[in-house]
N, C-alpha and C positions, 0 to 999 in steps of 0.2 A: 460538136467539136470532133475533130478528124486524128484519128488516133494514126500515127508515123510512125515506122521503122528505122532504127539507125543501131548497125551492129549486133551488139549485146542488150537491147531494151526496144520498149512500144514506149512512145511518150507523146503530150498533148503540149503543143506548144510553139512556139516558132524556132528555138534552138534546141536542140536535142541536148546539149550539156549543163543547158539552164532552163528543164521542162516547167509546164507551170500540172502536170503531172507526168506519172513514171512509173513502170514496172521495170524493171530490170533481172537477167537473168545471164546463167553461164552452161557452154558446154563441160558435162560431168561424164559422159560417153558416149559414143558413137550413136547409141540408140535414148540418151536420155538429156534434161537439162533439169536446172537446178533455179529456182525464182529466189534471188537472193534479198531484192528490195520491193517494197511500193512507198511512191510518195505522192499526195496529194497537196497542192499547195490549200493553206486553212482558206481560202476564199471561194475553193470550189469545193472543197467536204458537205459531204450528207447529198450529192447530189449521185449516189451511186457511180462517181468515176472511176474510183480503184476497181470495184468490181468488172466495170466494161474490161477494162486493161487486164485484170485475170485471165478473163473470156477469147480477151484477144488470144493472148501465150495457149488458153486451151484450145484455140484454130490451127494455130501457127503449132503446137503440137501433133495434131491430129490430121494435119495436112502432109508435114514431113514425117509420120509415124516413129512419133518420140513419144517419151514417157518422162512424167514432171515431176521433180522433186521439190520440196521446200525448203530452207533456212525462215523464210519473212512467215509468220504468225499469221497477220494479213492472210496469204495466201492460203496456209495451211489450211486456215478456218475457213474458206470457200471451198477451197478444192476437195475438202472433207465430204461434198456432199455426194447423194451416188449419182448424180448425173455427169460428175468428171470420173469416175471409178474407169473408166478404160485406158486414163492418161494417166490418174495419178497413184504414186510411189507413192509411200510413206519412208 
């Protein structure tokens, strides 16, 4: 599955407004963003998709030298680990 950019989110699917998943995120400063959502639709859970879509934002991070915050739990609880400690904010 081919993970797309549109805007404010990476999503999997053929409409970005109706992914069949989703990470979604906001600029919070010049040097930082903010992962507001993930959404998995229940037909593709347990296949490690939200996570790829973490991974994505920690590229798309790490490319435009940003640093990542969380609101989404989801996130938090990946990003927690030390191999995102260069991106992420608490």
């Amino acid at each position: 599955m081919e993970i797309l950019f549109y805007k404010d989110r990476f999503y999997i699917g053929d409409n970005p407004r109706t992914p069949q998943a989703a990470i979604r995120f906001r600029t919070v400063a010049d040097d930082q963003i903010e992962v507001i959502s993930t959404y998995t639709n229940p037909s593709l859970r347990g296949q490690g998709i939200a996570r790829k879509l973490v991974e994505k934002v920690v590229d798309y991070a790490r490319e435009n030298k940003l640093k990542i915050s969380s609101t989404c739990s989801y996130a938090q609880k990946v990003l927690a680990h030390d191999a995102y400690e260069d991106v992420y904010t608490q």
